[in-house]
N, C-alpha and C positions, 0 to 999 in steps of 0.2 A: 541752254538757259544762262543767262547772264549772271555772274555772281558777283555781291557787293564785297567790299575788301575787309580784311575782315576787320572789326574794331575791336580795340585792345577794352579792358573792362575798366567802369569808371573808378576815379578815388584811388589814393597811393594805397590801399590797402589789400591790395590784389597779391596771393600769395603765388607766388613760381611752381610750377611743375615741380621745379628741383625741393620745393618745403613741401610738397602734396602728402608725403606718409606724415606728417607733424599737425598738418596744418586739424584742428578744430573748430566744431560748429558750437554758437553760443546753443542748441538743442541739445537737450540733455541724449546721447545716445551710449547705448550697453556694449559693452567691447563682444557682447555673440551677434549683436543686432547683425543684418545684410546691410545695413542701409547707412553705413556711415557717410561722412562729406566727402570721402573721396570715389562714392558710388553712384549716386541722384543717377537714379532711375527712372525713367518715363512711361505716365501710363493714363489710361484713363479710367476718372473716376466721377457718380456723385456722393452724396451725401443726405440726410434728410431734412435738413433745412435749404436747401439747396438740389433739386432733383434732376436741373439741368447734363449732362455728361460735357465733363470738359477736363482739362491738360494737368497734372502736378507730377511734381517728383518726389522722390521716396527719400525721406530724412527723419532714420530713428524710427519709431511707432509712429509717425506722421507725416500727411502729403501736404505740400507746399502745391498751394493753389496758384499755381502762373497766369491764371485768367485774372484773379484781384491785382497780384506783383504789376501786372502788362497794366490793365487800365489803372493803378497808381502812377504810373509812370517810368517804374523802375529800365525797363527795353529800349525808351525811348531814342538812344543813340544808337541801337543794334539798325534798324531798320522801320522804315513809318509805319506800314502794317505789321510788325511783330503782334499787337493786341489781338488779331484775328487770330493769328496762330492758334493762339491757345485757349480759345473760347469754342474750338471743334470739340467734336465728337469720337476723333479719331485721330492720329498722327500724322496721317498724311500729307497734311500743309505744310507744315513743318519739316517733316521728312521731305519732301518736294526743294526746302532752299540751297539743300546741299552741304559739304561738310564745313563751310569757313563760316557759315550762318551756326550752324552748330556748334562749333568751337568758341563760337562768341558768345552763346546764349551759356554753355559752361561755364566761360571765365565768368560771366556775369554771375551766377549761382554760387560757386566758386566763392565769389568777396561777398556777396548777400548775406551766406550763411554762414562766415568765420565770426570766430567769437570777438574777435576786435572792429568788427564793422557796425556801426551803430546806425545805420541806415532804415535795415528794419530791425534788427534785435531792440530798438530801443524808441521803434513806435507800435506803443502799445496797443492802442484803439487797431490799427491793422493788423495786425499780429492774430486779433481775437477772428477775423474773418479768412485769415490769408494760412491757417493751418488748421486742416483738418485731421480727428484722429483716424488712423487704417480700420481700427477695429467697428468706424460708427460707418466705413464708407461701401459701395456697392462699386463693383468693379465691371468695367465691356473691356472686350477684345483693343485691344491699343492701337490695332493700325486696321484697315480694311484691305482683304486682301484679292485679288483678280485670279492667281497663279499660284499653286502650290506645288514644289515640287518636292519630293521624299528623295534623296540618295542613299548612297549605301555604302559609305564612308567608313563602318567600323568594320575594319579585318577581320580582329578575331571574334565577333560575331559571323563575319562570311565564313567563317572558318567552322563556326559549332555549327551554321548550318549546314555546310555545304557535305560534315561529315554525319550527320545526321540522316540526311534525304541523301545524297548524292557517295562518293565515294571521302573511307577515311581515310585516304592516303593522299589523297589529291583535291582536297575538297575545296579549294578555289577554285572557280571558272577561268580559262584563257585568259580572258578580258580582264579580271577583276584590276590588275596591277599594271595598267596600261590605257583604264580612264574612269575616271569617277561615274559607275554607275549607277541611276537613278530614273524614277517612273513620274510621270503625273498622277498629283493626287489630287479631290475632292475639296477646292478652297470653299465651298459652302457649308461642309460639317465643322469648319474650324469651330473653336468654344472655347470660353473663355473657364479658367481652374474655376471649380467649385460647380458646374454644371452637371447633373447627373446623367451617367452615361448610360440608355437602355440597350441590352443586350439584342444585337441584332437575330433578324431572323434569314435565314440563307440556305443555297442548298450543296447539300455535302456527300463525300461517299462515307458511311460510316466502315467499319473493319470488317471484314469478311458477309457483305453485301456484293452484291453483281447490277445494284439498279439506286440510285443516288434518292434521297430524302428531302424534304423542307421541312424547316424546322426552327428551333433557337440554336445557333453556336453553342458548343458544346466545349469549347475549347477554345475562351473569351482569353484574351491576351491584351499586356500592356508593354509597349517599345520605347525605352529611354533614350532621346534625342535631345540635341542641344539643335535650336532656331537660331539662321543667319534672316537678318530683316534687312531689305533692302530699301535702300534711302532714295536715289537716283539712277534711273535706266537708262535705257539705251536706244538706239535707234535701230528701227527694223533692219536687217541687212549688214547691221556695225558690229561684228564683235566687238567686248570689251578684252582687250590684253591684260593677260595676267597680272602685269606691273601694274594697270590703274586698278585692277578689281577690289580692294580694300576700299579704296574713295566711294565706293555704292554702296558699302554697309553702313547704317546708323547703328544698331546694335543687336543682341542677340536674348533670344526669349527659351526656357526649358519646353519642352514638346514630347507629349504621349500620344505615339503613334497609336492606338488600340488596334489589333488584330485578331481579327476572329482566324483562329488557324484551322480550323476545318471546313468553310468556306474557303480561306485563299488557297490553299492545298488541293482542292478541288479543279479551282477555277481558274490559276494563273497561267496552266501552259493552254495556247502559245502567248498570250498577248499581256500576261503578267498582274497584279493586282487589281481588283475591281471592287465588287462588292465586301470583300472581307476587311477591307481596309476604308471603303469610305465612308462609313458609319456616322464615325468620329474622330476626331484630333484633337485633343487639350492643349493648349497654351498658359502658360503662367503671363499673369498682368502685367509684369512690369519689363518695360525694354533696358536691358544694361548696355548701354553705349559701349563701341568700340574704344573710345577715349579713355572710359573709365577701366576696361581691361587691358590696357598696353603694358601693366608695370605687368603682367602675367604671363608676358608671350614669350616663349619658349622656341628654341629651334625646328623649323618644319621637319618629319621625319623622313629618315634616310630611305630611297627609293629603290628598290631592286626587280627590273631594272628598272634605269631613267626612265620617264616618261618621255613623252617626244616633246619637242622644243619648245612648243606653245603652252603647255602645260609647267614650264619651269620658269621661275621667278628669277629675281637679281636678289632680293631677300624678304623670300618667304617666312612666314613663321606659323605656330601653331598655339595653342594657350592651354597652359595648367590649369584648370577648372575641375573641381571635385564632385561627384557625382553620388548622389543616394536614393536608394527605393524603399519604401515604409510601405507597411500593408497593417489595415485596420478592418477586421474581421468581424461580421454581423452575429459572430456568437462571444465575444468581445472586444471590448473598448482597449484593450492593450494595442500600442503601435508596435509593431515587428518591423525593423531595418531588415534588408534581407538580400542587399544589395550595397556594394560600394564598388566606383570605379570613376576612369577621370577622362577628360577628352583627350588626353595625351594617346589615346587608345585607336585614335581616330588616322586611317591613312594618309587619305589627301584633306590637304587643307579649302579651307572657305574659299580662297582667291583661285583654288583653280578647279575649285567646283563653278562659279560665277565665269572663270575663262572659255571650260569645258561648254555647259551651259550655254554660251552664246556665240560659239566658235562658226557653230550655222548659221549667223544673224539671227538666232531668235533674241525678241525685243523682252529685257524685263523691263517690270515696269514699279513704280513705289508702291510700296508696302506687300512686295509679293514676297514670300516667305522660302527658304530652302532648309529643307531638316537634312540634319546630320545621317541618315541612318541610324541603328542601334550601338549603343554605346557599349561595350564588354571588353574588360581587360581577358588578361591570359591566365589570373590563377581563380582557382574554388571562391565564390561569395562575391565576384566581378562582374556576374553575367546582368543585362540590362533585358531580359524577357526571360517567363517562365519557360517557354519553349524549349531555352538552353538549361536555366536549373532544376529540370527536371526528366531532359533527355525527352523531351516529346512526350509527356505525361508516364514513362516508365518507371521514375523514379520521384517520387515525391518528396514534396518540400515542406519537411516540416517545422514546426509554426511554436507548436509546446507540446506540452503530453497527451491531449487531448483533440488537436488543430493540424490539419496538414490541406497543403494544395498543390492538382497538381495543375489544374487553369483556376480561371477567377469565376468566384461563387456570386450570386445575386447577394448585393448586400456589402460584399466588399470594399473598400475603399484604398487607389493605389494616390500613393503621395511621390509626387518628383521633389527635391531639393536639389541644390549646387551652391557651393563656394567656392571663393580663390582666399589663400593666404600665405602669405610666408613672414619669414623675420621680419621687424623693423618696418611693418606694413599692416594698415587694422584691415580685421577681416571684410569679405565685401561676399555676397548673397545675391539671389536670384529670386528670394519669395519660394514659393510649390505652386507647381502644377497638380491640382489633384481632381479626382473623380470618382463619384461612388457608380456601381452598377446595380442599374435596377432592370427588373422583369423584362421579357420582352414582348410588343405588342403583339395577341396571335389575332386574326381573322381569319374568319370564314373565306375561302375561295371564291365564292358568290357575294360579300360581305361590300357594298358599294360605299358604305360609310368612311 
């Protein structure tokens, strides 16, 4: 696909990368907010004056409508159809121009929303149409997805598994450190945070049974992943090399994998996940651009051993992203953190998950989605699934003096959060991914409805 070059943003008031931690939006935003100006986040939303679903970004308690910004004029040097862009339903037109169309539509947002740009801070009548508040608005899925794929990125989650079910001495598989392993999953459960998730119904061996049941999951699960979104694919037959692999990410979304573990523990050998896992899958709304996480990325972690050739970068990196699990329990309304850990946790990185990935010629394609696998550091209160905090339900997690879990109860509510921040840098946020669980549906056998 042909790309336009990219154009630099209009009006001398365009601040540099190098002023980015300084720079300020005339919007009033909170130093815990996610959504400072050096974040705009992309997602799709309506509203109730407005019930169409179309394109803004995330600045403060507020989404900047790009559909009004575009038909005012504001894009009109980016590209002629930029206004279509952002009157979708989804990201994927956009995501489709590629990264120097994206860097332009940035810079542009960028001088839009500094507090010395009077462009729109200082036209009023548009203002009142062109910002909506988060809390009045109604949120879809941001991109449309074809392909999902789940990896299995985080170590030391392979590691509590593999000493849990498999051996503790040895509880990584052969393979584990020699390719980023990873299953297809179910792109039609995707769901956007805040949709309730019904307890599946599946069939499992319970514990000292000799003949397998149907029934509800018994042992509902939720998997802390971090979402790579892919912007521009590939051609059937074309790997992409590692080196270019970053160019195909637009940005990256939080993701609950949900796992019924006594269904998939059943069901996975030989051919691996199926019904326990594609239930559901939660995404949080808003896409955080790769742009906007570069002051975060951190050195790709040290490989033992190398990976083979095609798997290794000129300079790979990985990104400090902070990770948390909140649990809100249908006997109450207290939120219980009960997890913290960081993607730093993570083996192989994004670029040579996307290398791996398409090493066969398989074709991605925009807006197909790649999860992290589960995210678990190495110490106590790290682990990103009950599965590990509680030793496969031997050991429960408890809650207060009255509350413990050792899977998830009907009624519960799991919440994803993530930020990045360091010194001399304002904080920047991902939103939550969340889900409550409700019943699950039983029929009749004979039941045709």
């Amino acid at each position: 696909m042909h790309q336009q070059p990219l154009i630099q943003s209009f009006g001398p008031n365009f601040k540099s990368m190098a002023a980015l931690p300084t720079l300020k939006s005339f919007i009033d935003v909170s130093s815990d907010s996610d959504f400072p100006i050096q974040n705009l986040p992309y997602g799709v939303f309506s509203d109730p004056k407005n019930t169409k679903p179309r394109i803004g970004v995330a600045i403060g308690d507020w989404i900047l409508d790009l559909s009004v910004i575009a038909d005012a004029g504001f894009f009109e040097t980016i590209h002629p159809q930029v206004t279509s862009w952002f009157h979708q339903a989804s990201l994927n037109v956009f995501m489709a121009q590629g990264p120097l169309q994206w860097q332009a539509v940035r810079k542009h947002l960028l001088t839009l929303l500094s507090e010395d740009c009077p462009k729109l801070r200082d036209a009023s009548s548009l203002r009142q149409t062109a910002f909506v508040a988060q809390q009045q608005a109604r949120y879809y899925l941001p991109f449309n997805t074809k392909n999902y794929t789940d990896f299995y990125s985080g170590i030391h989650h392979a590691e509590n598994v593999g000493r849990l079910f498999r051996d503790k001495n040895n509880p990584l598989l052969p393979n584990y450190r020699h390719i980023p392993v990873a299953y297809h999953g179910r792109a039609s459960s995707l769901v956007i945070s805040g949709t309730p998730i019904r307890r599946p119904m599946g069939q499992f061996m319970p514990q000292d049974h000799d003949m397998p049941q149907f029934g509800p999951s018994q042992r509902l699960d939720f998997e802390l992943e971090l979402g790579t979104v892919i912007g521009t694919g590939n051609l059937l037959g074309e790997p992409i090399a590692i080196d270019d692999a970053n160019t195909h990410i637009f940005g990256f979304v939080l993701v609950n994998d949900w796992s019924a573990r006594d269904i998939q523990q059943w069901e996975y050998v030989p051919l691996g996940p199926f019904l326990g896992k594609s239930f559901a899958t939660t995404l949080s709304p808003w896409v955080v651009t790769q742009e906007a996480l570069a002051p975060f990325q951190i050195p790709a972690p040290q490989m033992t051993p190398p990976p083979l050739p095609y798997l290794v970068a000129k300079h790979d990196f990985a990104y400090d992203i902070q990770l948390q699990v909140s649990l809100i329990t249908r006997e109450s309304s207290k939120k219980y953190t009960i997890s913290h850990t960081n993607t730093q946790a993570l083996y192989w990185t994004q670029a040579q998950q996307i290398a791996h990935h398409t090493s066969n010629g398989c074709n991605l394609e925009t807006g197909d989605l790649l999860a992290s696998g589960t995210i678990s550091g190495e110490t106590p209160g790290s682990d990103g699934s009950l599965l590990e905090m509680t030793a496969n339900g031997k050991e429960p997690l408890v809650l207060s003096q009255h509350e413990q879990r050792c899977f998830l109860e009907d009624g519960d509510t799991v919440i994803f959060e993530a930020f990045c921040k360091k010194p001399d840098f304002p904080r920047m946020g991902f939103g939550v991914a969340a889900g409550t669980v409700i019943p699950a549906t039983i029929r009749g056998t004979h039941d045709k409805s």
